[in-house]
C-alpha positions, -999 to +999 in steps of 0.1 A: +054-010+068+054+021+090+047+044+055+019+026+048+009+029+088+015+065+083-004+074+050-034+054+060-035+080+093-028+106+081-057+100+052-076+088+078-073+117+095-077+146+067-110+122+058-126+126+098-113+162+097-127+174+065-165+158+073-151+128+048-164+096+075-183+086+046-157+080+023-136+069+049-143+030+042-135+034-001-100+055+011-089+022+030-098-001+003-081+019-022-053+019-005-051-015+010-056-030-034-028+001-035-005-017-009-013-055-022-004-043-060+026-026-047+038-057-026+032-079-055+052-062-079+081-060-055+080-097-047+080-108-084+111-080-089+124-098-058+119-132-073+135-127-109+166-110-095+170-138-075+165-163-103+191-141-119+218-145-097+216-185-090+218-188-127+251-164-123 
């Protein structure tokens, strides 16, 4: 949770500081489809390792 706090900033932050406030909004929905993907991919990994070990 605090990565993705800290690479939104610091994009953020290279976007404001290199005259990027335009693109500003399409950076945070890219990442925020970046951070659902990724948390949906770990919870199915999550779930079939778990489904592995109560069949165990």
């Amino acid at each position: 949770m605090y990565a993705g706090q800290a690479v939104g900033a610091s994009t953020g932050g290279w976007l404001i500081a290199n005259n990027g406030m335009g693109l500003l909004h399409w950076a945070g929905l890219v990442l925020l489809v970046v951070a659902i993907a990724v948390s949906a991919v770990a919870t199915r990994h999550d779930k079939r390792r778990l489904a592995a070990l109560s069949q165990a």
